[in-house]
Structure formats: C-alpha cells, structure tokens
C-alpha positions in Angstrom: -32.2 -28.0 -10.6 -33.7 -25.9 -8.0 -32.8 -22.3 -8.3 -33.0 -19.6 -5.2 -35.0 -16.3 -6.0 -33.6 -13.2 -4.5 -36.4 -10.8 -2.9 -36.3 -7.3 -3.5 -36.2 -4.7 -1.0 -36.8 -1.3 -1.9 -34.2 -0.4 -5.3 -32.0 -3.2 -4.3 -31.8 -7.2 -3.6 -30.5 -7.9 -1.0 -27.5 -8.8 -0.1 -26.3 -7.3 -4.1 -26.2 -3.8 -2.7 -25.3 -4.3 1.5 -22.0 -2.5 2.0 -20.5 -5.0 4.5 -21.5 -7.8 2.0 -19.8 -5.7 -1.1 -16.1 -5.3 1.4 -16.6 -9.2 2.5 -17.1 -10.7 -1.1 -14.3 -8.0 -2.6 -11.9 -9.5 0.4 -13.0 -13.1 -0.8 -12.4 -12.9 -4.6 -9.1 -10.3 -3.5 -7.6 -13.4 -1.7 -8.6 -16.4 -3.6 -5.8 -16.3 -5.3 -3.5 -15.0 -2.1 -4.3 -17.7 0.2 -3.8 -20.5 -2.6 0.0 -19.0 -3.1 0.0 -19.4 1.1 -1.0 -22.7 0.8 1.8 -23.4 -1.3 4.2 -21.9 1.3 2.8 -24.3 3.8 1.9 -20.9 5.5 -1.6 -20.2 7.4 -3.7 -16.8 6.8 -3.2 -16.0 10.5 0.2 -16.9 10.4 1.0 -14.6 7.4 -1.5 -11.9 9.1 1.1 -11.8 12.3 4.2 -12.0 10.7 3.5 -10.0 7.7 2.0 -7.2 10.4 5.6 -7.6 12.3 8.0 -7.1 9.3 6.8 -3.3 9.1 9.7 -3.1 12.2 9.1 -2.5 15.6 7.4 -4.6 18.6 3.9 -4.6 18.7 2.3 -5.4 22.4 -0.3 -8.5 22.0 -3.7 -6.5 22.2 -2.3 -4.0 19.1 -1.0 -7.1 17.6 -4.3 -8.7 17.6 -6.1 -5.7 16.4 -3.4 -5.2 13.7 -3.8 -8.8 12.5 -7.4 -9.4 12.9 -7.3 -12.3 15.3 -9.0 -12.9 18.9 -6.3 -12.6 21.4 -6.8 -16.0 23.3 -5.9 -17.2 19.3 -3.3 -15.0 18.8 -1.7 -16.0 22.0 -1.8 -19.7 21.2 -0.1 -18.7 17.9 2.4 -16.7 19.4 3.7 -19.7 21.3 3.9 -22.1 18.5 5.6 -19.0 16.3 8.0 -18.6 19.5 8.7 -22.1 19.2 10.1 -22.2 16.0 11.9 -19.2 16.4 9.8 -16.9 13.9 8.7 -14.2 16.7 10.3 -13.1 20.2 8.5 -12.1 23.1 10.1 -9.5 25.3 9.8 -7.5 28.6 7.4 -4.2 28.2 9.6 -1.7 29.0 8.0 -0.1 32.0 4.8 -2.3 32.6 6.6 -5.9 33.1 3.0 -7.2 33.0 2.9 -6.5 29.2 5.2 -8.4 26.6 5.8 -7.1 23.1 6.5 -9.2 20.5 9.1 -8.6 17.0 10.3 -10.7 14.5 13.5 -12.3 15.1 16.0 -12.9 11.8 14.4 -16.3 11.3 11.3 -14.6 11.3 12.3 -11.8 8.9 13.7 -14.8 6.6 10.3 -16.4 6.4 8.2 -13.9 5.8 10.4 -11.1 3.4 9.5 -13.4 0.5 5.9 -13.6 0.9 5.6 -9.7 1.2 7.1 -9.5 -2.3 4.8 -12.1 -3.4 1.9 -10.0 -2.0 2.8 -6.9 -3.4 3.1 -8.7 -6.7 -0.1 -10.2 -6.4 -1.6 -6.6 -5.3 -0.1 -5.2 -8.6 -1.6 -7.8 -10.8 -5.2 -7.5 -9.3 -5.5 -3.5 -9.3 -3.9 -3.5 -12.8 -7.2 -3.8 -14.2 -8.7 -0.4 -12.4 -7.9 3.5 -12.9 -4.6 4.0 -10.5 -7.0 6.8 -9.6 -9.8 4.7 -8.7 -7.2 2.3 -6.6 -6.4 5.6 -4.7 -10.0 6.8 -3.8 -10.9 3.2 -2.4 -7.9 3.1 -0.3 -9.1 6.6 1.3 -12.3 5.8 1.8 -11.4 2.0 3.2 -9.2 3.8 5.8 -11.6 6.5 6.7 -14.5 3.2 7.3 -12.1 2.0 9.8 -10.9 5.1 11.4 -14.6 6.2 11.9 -15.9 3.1 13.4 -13.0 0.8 14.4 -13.8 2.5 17.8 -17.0 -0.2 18.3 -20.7 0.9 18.1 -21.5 4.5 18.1 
C-alpha cells in the first residue's frame, strides 16, 4: 500500500497545525456522532440548523436566519418552503418593511425540534466531559471572539 508523505513547512506540516483545518476537523469528529443521532430522526443538518436556530424564541428575518444557520439564502429559501409546508416554520409580514418576511416556529415546529435540543445538549455534555470545564470555557471565548472579529468578511 501506497502511503502519502506530508511535506514540512517551516516547524509545522501542513495541514497538522493550519487553524481553519484544526476548527474544520474539530467540527467533523464533534458531529460524527451528532449527525448519525439526526439521521435516526429522519432529520437533515440544515433542517436541524434552522429549526434548532428558531426554538431560542423570536422571528428571525431570512438574511439573519441564513447567517444564524449557516446556509446560502437561495437554500435556505427553498427549505423554508418545504418546512412551511409541513407546518414546522411560519412566515409572516415584517412589521414595517412588508418587503421583508420573518420567520418562527409554529407549535408543530416547537414539537419537532424540543427533543433534539435535549439530545444535543446531552451529546455536548458527553463530548466535553473529557476536558477541564475550564478549558471548555476558554475555547468558547476565543471561538466567539474568531467570529465577532472576522464574521464582518475580509479585512
């Protein structure tokens, strides 16, 4: 069997040390396990994204919901329909610019995704369990403060 060499660059090999590689691959092996538990809930990644953003409260407008859950808005829009249709999400006027629509969970909606939360938070638990709660803490901070800084696009 054929086996790949890493090159070296500088004190590191590449992509071992590149931070957007490190958050990518701790996502990946974070969610493994996650998305296999949505699987069994017949629920999609984007799916759980929107609705799990939504059951915080409130009405998000489409842009902030896209933002919020990660998703392209053309995408999000085309999953907002079929979410509409089976009576998970509601779309309503935007107060004063009728151009704009926010969108909320209806009951159904709350149903469907209440369950899953828990299950996430569970899941959360049972993944950090194995690091210092002060450790947990100090990545948190600094994962927020990466996307405060430069969730604005290129500098």
């Amino acid at each position: 069997m054929k086996t790949h060499k890493k090159r070296t660059y500088g004190r590191y090999r590449f992509p071992d040390d590149y931070l957007p590689y490190l958050v990518a691959r701790a996502s990946h092996v974070i969610l493994r396990e996650f998305h296999a538990l949505l699987r069994a809930r017949r629920m999609r990644v984007a799916e759980w994204r929107v609705l799990a953003t939504l059951s915080a409260g409130g009405a998000y407008t489409v842009g902030a919901l896209a933002r919020a859950a990660l998703l392209e808005q053309p995408t999000l829009s085309k999953l907002l329909d079929r979410l509409e249709r089976r009576r998970l999400v509601r779309r309503m006027a935007g107060g004063m610019d009728l151009r704009q629509s926010l969108i909320e969970l209806t009951p159904r909606g709350r149903a469907r995704i209440r369950p899953v939360v828990a299950q996430a938070r569970r899941h959360e638990s049972r993944v950090l369990q194995r690091f210092r709660a002060k450790d947990v803490q100090t990545l948190r901070r600094l994962l927020k403060a990466v996307t405060a800084r430069l969730d604005n696009g290129p500098s």
